[in-house]
C-alpha positions in Angstrom: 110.3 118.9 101.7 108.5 116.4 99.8 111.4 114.0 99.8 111.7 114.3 103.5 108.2 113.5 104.2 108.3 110.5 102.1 111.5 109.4 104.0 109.9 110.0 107.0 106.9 107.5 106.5 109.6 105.2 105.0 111.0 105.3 108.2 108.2 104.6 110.1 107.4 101.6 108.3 110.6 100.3 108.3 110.2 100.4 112.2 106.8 98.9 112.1 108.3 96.1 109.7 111.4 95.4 111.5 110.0 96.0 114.6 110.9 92.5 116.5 113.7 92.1 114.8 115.6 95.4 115.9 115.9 96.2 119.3 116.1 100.8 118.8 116.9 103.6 121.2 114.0 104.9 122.8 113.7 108.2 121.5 113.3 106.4 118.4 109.5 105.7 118.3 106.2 106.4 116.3 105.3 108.7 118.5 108.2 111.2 118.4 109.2 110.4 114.3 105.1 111.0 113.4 104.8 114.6 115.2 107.9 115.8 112.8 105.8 113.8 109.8 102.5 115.1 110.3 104.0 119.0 110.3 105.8 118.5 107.4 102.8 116.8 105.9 100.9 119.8 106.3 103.3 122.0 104.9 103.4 119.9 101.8 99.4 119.8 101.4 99.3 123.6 101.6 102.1 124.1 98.9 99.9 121.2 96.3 96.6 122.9 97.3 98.1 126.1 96.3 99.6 124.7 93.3 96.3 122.9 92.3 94.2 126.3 93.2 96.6 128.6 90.6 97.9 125.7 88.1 94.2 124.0 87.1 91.7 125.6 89.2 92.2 129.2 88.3 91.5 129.1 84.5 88.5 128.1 84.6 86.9 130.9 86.8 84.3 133.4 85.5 85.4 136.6 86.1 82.5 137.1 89.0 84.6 134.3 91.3 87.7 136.2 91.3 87.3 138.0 94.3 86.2 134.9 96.4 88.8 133.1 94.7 91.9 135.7 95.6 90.7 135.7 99.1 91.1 131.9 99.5 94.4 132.5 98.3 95.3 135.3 100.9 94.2 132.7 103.8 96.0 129.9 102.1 99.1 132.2 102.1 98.7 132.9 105.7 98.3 129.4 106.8 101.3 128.3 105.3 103.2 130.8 106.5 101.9 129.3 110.2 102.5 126.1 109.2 106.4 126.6 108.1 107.2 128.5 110.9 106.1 125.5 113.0 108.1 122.8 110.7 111.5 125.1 111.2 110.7 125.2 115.0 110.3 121.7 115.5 113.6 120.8 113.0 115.6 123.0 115.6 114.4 121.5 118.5 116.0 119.1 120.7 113.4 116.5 119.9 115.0 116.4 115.9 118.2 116.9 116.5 117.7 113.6 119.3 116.0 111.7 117.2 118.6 112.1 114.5 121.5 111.6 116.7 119.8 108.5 118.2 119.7 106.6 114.6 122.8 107.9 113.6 124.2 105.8 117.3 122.5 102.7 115.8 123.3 102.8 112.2 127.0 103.0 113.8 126.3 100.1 116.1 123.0 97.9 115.1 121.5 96.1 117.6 119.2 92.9 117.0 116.8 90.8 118.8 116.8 87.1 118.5 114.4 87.2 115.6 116.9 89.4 113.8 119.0 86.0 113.6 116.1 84.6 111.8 116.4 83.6 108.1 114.2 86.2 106.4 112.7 83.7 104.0 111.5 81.9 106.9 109.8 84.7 107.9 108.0 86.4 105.0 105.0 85.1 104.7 104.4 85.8 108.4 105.0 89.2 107.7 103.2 90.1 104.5 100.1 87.6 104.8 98.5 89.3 108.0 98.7 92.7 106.1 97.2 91.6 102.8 94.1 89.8 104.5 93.6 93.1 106.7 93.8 95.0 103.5 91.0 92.1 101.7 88.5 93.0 104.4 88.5 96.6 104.3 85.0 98.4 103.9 86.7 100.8 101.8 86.5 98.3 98.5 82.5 97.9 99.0 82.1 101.7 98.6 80.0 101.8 95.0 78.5 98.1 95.7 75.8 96.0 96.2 75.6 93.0 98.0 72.5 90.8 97.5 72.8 86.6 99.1 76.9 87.5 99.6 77.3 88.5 96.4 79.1 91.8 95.5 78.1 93.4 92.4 79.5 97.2 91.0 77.1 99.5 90.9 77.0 100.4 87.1 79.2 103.7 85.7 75.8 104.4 83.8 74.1 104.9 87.7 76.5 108.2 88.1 73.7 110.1 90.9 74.2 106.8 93.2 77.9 106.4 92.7 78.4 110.2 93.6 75.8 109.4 96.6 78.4 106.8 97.8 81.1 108.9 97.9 79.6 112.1 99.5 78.6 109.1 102.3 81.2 106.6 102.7 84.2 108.8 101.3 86.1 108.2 104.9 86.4 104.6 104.3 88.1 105.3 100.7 90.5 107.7 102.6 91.3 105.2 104.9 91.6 102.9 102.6 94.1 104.8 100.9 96.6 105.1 104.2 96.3 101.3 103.9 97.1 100.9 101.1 100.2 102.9 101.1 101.6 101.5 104.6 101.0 97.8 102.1 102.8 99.3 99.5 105.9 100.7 101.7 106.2 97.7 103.5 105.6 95.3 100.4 108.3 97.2 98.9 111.3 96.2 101.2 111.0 92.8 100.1 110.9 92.9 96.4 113.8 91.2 95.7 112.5 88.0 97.9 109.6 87.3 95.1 109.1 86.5 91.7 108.3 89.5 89.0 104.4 88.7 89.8 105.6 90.4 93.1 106.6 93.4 91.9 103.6 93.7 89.4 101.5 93.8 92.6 103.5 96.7 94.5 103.2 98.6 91.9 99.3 98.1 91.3 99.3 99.1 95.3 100.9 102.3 94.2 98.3 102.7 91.6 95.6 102.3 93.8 97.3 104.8 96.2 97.5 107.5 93.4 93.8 107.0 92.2 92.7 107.3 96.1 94.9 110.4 96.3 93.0 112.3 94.0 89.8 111.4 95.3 91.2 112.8 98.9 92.5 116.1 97.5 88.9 116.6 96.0 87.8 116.2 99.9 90.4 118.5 101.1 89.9 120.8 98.5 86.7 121.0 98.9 86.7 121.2 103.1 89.4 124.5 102.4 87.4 126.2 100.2 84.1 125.8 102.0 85.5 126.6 105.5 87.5 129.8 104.1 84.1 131.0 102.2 82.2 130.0 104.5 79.7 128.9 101.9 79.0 125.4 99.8 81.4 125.5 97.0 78.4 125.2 94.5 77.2 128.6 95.5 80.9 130.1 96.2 82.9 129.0 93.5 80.8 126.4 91.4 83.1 126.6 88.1 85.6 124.5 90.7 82.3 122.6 92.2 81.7 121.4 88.9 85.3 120.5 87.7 85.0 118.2 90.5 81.8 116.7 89.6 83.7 115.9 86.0 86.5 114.4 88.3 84.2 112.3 89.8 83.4 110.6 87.3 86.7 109.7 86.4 87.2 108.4 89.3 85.1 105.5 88.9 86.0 104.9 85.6 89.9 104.5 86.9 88.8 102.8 90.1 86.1 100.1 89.1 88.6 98.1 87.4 91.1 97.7 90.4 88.1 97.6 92.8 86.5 94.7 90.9 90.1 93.3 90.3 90.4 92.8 94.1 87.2 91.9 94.9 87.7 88.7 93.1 87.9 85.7 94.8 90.1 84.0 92.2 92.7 87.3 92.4 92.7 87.5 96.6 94.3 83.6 96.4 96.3 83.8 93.8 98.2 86.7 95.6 98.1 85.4 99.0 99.8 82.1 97.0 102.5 84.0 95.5 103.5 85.2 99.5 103.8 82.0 100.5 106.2 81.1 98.2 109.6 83.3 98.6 112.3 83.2 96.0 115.2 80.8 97.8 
């Protein structure tokens, strides 16, 4: 399942990517390839967020949680169960087995538009620049900042009450970040063999990024589960997991506040943005 999800947003990249150059059936769109992703998405989150809940979550429960902590599981069980029935319903439809049949047709018999005649190391840097300078001005890479005359400054590790006040606040622009991120990564990816080794360093400091930013999110989600099942904040339902997130927390920034000041640097954001000018010939 995780495999196919993964090839699923693969493929929707490759579409966004290739777009102009590829002229594709018309039951092969973003719309009809992200309902099957977002369904099998869910079924994946629910199978980690069990995982997490029994693997690292469980141990460290006093015995006065348990009862909360089994009925979270018995409504986690139940959505799942919703949520597969609903991924093995839409992998029988006609929608799938179209959509399959549709690439299969063109994978038989490409067809191109007249930019698909184009050299591709023509073209690079007219694809990858545009997403790395959207990616420089995200919000998400002020979140735990200062800014004082245009200059951004960190807010110290040491300041840990106003770092975790920024991410109760402006955790949305880190998740966001994070889906940027890894549609950068995806598409950065195809064209590894176009660039020097620097290249390659760089796609896989994107997938870094993506990772650190991941955990952060399944905190969120976590989180949103627990206190929507219990009805109650997690401090007051569960607060030996409450507090095992706190202690994540502040991990977090000790991960993140290296890459975060990394590409916040002026001297960093043109010495990448040079290296995609310049494709291997």
């Amino acid at each position: 399942m995780h495999q196919m999800r993964v090839g699923m947003r693969r493929f929707r990249t490759a579409i966004q990517v290739f777009g102009k150059s590829i002229t594709l059936p018309h039951r092969v769109n973003n719309s009809s390839i992200g309902k099957i992703a977002r369904i099998l998405g869910e079924t994946r989150d629910l199978d980690v967020l069990k995982q997490d809940l029994i693997t690292r979550y469980h141990p460290l429960l006093q015995q006065s949680e348990q009862d909360k902590f089994e009925k979270v599981l018995h409504h986690l069980h139940q959505k799942r169960g919703q949520s597969l029935l609903k991924l093995k319903k839409i992998l029988k439809s006609d929608r799938y087995q179209t959509l399959k049949q549709s690439m299969q047709d063109w994978l038989a018999q490409p067809n191109y538009t007249k930019v698909g005649d184009l050299l591709v190391f023509e073209i690079l840097p007219d694809l990858l620049l545009p997403l790395i300078c959207q990616l420089f001005t995200h919000s998400g890479w002020l979140v735990g900042t200062t800014i004082r005359t245009g200059t951004v400054s960190l807010i110290p590790i040491e300041n840990s009450d106003e770092l975790h006040q920024q991410l109760r606040k402006f955790s949305h622009f880190l998740h966001d970040l994070r889906k940027q991120i890894k549609g950068v990564r995806y598409q950065t990816e195809f064209f590894a063999d176009f660039y020097a080794d620097s290249y390659r360093e760089r796609v896989q400091e994107f997938k870094q990024i993506q990772e650190i930013l991941g955990t952060l999110q399944d905190h969120v989600v976590l989180r949103n589960f627990l206190e929507t099942t219990l009805k109650e904040s997690l401090e007051k339902a569960l607060p030996s997991i409450e507090h095992s997130i706190q202690e994540d927390a502040n991990l977090f920034w000790q991960s993140w506040q290296p890459l975060q000041a990394h590409y916040l640097s002026s001297e960093f954001r043109k010495s990448l943005r040079s290296l995609l000018i310049e494709p291997l010939t």
